[in-house]
C-alpha positions in Angstrom: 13.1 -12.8 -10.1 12.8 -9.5 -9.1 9.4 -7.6 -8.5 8.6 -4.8 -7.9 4.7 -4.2 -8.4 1.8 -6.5 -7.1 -2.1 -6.4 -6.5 -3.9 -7.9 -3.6 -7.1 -7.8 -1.7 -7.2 -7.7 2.0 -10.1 -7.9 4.3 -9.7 -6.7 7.9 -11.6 -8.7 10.1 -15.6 -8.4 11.3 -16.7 -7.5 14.9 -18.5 -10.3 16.7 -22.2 -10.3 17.2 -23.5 -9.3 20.7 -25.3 -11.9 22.9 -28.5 -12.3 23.3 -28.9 -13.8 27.2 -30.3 -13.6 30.5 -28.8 -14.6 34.4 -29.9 -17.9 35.1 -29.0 -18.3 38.7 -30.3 -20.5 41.6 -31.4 -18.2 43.8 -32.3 -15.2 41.7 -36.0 -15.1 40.9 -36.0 -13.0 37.7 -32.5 -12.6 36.1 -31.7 -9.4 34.1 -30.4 -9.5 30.8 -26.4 -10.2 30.6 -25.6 -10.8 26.9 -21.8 -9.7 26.4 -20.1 -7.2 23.5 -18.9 -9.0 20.3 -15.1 -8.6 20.0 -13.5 -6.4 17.5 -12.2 -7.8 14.4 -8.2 -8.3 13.7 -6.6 -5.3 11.9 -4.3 -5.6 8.4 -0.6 -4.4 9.7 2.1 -3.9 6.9 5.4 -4.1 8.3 9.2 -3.5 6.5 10.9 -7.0 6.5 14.5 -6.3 5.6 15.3 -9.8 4.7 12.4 -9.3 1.6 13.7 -7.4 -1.6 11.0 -7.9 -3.9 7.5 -8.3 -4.2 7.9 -11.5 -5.7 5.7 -13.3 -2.6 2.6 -11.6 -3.5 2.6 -13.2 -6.9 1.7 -16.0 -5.3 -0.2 -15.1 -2.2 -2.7 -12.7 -3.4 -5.7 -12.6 -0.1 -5.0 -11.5 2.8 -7.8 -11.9 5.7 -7.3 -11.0 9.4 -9.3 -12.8 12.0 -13.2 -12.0 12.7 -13.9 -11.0 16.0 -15.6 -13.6 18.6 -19.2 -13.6 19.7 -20.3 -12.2 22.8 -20.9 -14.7 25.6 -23.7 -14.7 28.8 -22.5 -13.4 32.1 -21.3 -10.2 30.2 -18.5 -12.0 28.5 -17.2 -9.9 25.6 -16.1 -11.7 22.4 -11.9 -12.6 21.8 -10.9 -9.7 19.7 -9.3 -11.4 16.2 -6.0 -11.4 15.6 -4.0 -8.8 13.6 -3.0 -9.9 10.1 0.8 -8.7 10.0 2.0 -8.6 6.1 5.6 -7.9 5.7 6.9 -5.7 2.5 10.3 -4.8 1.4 11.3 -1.5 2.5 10.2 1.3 0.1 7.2 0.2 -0.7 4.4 2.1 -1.2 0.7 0.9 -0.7 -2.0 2.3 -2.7 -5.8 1.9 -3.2 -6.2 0.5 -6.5 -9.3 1.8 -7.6 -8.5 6.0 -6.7 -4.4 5.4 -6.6 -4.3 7.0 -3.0 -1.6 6.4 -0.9 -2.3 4.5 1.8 1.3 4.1 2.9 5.1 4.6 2.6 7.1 1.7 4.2 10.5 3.2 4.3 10.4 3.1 8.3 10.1 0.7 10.9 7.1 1.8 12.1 3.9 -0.5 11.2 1.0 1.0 9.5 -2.5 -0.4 10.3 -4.1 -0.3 6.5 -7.3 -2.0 7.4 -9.3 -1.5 10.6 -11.3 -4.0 12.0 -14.6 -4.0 12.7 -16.2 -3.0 16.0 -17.8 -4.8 18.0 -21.5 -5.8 18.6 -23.1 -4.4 22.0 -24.8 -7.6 24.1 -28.1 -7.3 25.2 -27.8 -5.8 28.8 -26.3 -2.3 27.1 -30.2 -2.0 26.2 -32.0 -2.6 29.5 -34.5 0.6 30.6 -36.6 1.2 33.2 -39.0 0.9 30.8 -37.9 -2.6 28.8 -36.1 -4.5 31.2 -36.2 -7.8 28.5 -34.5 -6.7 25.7 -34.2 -10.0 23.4 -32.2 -8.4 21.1 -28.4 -7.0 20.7 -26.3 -5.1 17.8 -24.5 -7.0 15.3 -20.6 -6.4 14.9 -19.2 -4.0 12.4 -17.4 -5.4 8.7 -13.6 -4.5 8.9 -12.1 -2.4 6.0 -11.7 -4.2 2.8 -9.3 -3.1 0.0 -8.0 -3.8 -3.4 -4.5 -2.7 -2.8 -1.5 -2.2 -5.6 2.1 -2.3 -4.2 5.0 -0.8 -5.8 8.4 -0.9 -4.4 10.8 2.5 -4.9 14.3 1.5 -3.7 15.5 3.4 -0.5 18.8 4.7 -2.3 21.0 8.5 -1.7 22.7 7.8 -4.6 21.6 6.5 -8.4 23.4 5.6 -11.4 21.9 6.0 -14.6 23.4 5.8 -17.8 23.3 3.8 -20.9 23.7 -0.3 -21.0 27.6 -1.0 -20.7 29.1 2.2 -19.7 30.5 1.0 -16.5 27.7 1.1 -13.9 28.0 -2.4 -12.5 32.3 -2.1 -12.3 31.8 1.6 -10.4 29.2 0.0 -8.0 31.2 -2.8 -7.6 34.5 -1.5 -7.2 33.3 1.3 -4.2 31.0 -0.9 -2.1 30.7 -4.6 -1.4 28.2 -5.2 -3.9 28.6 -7.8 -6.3 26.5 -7.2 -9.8 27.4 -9.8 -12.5 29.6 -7.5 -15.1 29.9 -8.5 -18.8 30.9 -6.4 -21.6 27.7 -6.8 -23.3 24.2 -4.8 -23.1 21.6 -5.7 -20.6 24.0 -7.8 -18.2 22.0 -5.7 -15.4 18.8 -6.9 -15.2 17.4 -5.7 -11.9 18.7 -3.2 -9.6 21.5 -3.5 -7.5 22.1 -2.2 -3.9 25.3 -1.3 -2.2 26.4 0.4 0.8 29.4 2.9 0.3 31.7 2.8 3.2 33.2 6.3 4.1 35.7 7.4 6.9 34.5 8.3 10.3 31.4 4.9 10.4 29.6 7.2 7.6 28.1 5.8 4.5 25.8 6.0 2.2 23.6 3.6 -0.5 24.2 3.8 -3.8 21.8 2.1 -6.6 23.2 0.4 -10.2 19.5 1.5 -12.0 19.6 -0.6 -15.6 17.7 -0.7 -18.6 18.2 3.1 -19.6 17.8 3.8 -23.5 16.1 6.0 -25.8 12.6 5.8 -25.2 12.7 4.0 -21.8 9.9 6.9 -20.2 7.7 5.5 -23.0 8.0 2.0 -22.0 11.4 0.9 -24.3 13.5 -1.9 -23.1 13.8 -2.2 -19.4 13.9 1.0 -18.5 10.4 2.0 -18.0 10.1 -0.8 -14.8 13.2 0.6 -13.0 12.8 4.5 -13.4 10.4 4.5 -10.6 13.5 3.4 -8.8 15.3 6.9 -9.4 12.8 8.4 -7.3 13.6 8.7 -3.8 17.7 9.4 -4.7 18.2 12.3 -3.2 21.3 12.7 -6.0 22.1 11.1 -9.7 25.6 9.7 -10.8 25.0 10.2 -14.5 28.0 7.5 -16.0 29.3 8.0 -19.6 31.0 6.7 -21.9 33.8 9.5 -22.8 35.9 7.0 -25.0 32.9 6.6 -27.7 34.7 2.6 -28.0 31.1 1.4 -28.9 31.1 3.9 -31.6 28.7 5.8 -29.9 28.9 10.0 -29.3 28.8 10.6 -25.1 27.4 14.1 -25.9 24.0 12.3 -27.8 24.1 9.7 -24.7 24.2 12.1 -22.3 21.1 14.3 -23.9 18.8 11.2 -24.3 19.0 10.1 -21.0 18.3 13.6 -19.0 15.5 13.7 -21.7 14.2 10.2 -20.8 14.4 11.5 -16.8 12.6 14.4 -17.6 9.8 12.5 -19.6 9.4 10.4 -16.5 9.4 13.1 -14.2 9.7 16.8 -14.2 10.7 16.6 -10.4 13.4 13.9 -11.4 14.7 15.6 -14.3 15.8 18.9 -11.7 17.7 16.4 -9.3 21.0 17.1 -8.7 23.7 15.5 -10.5 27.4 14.6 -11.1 28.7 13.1 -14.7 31.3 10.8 -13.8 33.0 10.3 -17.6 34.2 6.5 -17.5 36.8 4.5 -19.2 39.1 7.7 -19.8 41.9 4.9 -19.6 40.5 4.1 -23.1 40.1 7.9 -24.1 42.0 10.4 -26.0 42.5 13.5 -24.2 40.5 15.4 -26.6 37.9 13.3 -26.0 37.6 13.9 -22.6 38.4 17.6 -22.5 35.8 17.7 -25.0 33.0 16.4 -23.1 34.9 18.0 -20.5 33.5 21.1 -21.6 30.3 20.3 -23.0 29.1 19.5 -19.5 30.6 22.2 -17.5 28.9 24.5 -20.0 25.5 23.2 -18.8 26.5 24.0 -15.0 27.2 20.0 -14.0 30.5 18.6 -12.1 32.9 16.6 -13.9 35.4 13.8 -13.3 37.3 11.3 -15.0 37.5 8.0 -14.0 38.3 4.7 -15.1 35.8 2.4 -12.8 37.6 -0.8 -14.4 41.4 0.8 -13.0 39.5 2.6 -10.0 41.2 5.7 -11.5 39.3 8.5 -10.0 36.8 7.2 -8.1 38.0 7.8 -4.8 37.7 11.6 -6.1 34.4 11.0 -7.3 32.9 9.5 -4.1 35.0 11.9 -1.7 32.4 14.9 -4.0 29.5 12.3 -3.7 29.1 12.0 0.1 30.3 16.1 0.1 27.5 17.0 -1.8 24.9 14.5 -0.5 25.6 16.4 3.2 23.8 19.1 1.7 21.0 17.6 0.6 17.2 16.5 2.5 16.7 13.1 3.4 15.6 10.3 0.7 12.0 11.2 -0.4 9.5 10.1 1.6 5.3 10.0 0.2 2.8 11.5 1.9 -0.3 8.7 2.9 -3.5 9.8 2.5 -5.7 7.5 4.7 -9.2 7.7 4.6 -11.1 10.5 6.9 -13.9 9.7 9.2 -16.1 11.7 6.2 -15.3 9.1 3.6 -15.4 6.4 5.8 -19.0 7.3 6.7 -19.2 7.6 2.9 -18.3 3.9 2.4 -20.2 2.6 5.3 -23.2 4.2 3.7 -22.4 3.0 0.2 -22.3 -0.4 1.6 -25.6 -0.2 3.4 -26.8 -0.1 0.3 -30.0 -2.6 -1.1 -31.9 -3.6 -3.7 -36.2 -4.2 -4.0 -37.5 -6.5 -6.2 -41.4 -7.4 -6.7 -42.5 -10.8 -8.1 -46.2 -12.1 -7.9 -47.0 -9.8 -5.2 -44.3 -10.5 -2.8 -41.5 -7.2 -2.3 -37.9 -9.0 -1.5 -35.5 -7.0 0.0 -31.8 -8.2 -0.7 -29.1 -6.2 2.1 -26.3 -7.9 3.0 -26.0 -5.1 5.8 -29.1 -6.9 7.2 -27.9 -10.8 7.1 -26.0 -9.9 10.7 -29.2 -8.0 11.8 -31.4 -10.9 11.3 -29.1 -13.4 13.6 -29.2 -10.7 16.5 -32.9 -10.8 16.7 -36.1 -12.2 18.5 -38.6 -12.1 15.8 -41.4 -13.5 18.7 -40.1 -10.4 21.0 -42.3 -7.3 20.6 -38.9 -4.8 21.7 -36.9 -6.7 18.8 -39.4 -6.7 16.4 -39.5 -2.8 17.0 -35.4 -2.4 17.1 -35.8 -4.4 13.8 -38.2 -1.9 12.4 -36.3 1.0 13.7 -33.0 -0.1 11.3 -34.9 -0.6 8.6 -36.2 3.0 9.2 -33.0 4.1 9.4 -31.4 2.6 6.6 -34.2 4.0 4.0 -35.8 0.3 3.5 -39.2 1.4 4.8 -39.2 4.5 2.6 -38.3 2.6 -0.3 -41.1 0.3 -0.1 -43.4 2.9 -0.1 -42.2 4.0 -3.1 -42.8 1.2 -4.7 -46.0 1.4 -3.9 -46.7 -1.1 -0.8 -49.0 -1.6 0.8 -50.4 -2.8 4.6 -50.8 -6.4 4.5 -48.4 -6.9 1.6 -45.7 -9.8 1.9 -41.7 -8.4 2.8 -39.1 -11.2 2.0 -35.6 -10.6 3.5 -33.1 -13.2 2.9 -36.2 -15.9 3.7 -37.8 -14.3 6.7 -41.3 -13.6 5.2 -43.7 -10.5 7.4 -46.6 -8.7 6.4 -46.2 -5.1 6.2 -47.5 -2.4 8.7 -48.0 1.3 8.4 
């Protein structure tokens, strides 16, 4: 089954809560504070995996969650950082954020890219000692990791791709210059997915060439099969446009020819001005006035020519021989640009999800903040310093100001997630 797009979540993991502690030793009369960091929480990693040729795993496996970071310990022990969560991909496939369609990441190289950060650490409870508070009973909570809805879509890594309609010849010429091995029937659609192979040239060079299927009127637009493997076209860095010069399927090359540089160009502007060579196939089943017809009618539009016969292998080693010329003159496959979040946006979305609700009911204001669940656990509510740290976040996070706006008053009752105070000006 070959797939080529997927959606999945994944969830780096959370810093660790720093420790709340104090020395306890025999001989040490009044121990200072020596509650250790949180450890940081695992990272997402997508890696290529050359063995993988589809995306075909993540239709099954659709979650992917890194390990949270460890609690600080006494004595100053940090927190085990969680392990990284390594996900491996095809090569070529890109990783977007689903909800915006930012790339995130092109895995066309070996080199891993971290898509999810983990979070940070807490800070234990000695990082807070003063001259002035030399108890503090409380520490900082660890940090979420990044969370995405991801969509993956692979783009094979190809220099060179053949389009053309069903049943010209694609899957003989592929097979006949390089070692791959399409199934080849003489009916339409015997291609199904894409198809690979490496073309060996003299001197240890080579390049990949890519049997694209599905190609018909209307494929941009979603016809037939075409509309899933265009995105394949892509990254070739130059197009083998195969036709059928001998019109055996009572069909007229010069029509066949037009629709599918139209289809290209509905797909992509970019795509259509790709550079490209007409091979004109089964000329072994052509009349010469055939051929030097179409001959002509592609010269005239400033495209190479050549005849070949992929079935006889007449003219192929002609056509491959201007195939690796040409492709020495070209850039490199294409390669997308990621676009990972900045620190601006990143403050953006740590600030979106600091967000809370206030809800009153029979005089009682509850405050629902999940940002304030790992605040809570951190805390001494029978410690003056904590209960004024505690105060001080929800200062800073705009919960005091929004009870005031809501019109509360001293004395009045403050629920958050249970833990019931009355509320001081």
């Amino acid at each position: 089954m070959f797939i080529d797009r997927a959606k999945i979540t994944v969830r780096a993991g959370n810093g660790g809560n720093g420790a709340v502690s104090f020395r306890r030793e025999k001989y040490v009369a009044a121990g200072g504070p020596d509650g250790g960091d949180g450890g940081k929480g695992g990272d997402v990693i997508f890696v290529v995996d050359n063995n993988m040729s589809t995306l075909v795993d993540f239709r099954y496996k659709r979650k992917y969650i890194a390990e949270n970071g460890q609690n600080g310990g006494a004595k100053r022990c940090s927190g085990k950082a969680g392990a990284d969560l390594l996900v491996k991909v095809p090569r070529g496939t890109l990783v977007r954020e689903a909800e915006t369609g930012r790339i995130l990441a092109d895995l066309s190289s070996d080199e891993p890219v971290v898509i999810a950060k983990g979070g940070k650490g807490g800070a234990g409870n000695w990082h807070f000692a003063t001259s002035t508070r030399q108890i503090p009973r409380f520490a900082k909570p660890g940090k979420p990791g990044d969370a995405f809805e991801l969509s993956l879509e692979l783009k094979l890594l190809a220099d060179v791709g053949l389009v053309g309609f069903p049943n010209v010849g694609k899957s003989t010429l592929i097979s006949v210059v390089s070692a791959a091995k399409p199934t080849i029937a003489n009916y339409h659609f015997t291609t199904l997915t894409p198809v690979l192979g490496v073309v060996q040239l003299e001197a240890g060079k080579n390049f990949v060439m890519a049997d694209i299927p599905g190609l018909i009127e209307g494929a941009a637009d979603g016809v037939g099969l075409g509309h899933d493997f265009l995105r394949h076209v892509e990254r070739c860095r130059l197009i083998v446009h195969v036709v059928d010069v001998s019109g055996i399927e009572g069909r007229d090359p010069k029509e066949d020819f037009k629709i599918i540089n139209r289809e290209l160009a509905n797909f992509s502007e970019e795509l259509a001005g790709r550079q490209q060579i007409v091979a004109g196939n089964k000329c072994d089943m052509a009349t010469p006035e055939q051929i030097a017809s179409f001959r002509t009618f592609v010269e005239e539009q400033g495209y190479r020519f050549f005849e070949i016969s992929a079935a006889t292998n007449q003219g192929t080693r002609e056509l491959i021989g201007a195939v690796a010329q040409t492709l020495d003159t070209l850039p490199p496959i294409k390669q997308y640009e990621a676009q990972p979040l900045t620190d601006e946006e990143r403050l953006q979305r740590d600030t979106v999800s600091r967000s809370f609700t206030i809800e009153v009911e029979n005089g009682v204001y509850y405050v629902d903040a999940d940002f304030l669940e790992p605040v809570l656990m951190t805390v001494n509510m029978d410690d003056y310093e904590s209960l004024q740290y505690f105060q001080r976040t929800l200062r800073q996070s705009g919960i005091i100001d929004a009870l005031e706006a809501k019109g509360i008053e001293e004395g009045d009752t403050v629920d958050i997630f249970g833990f019931q105070f009355d509320f001081v000006k």
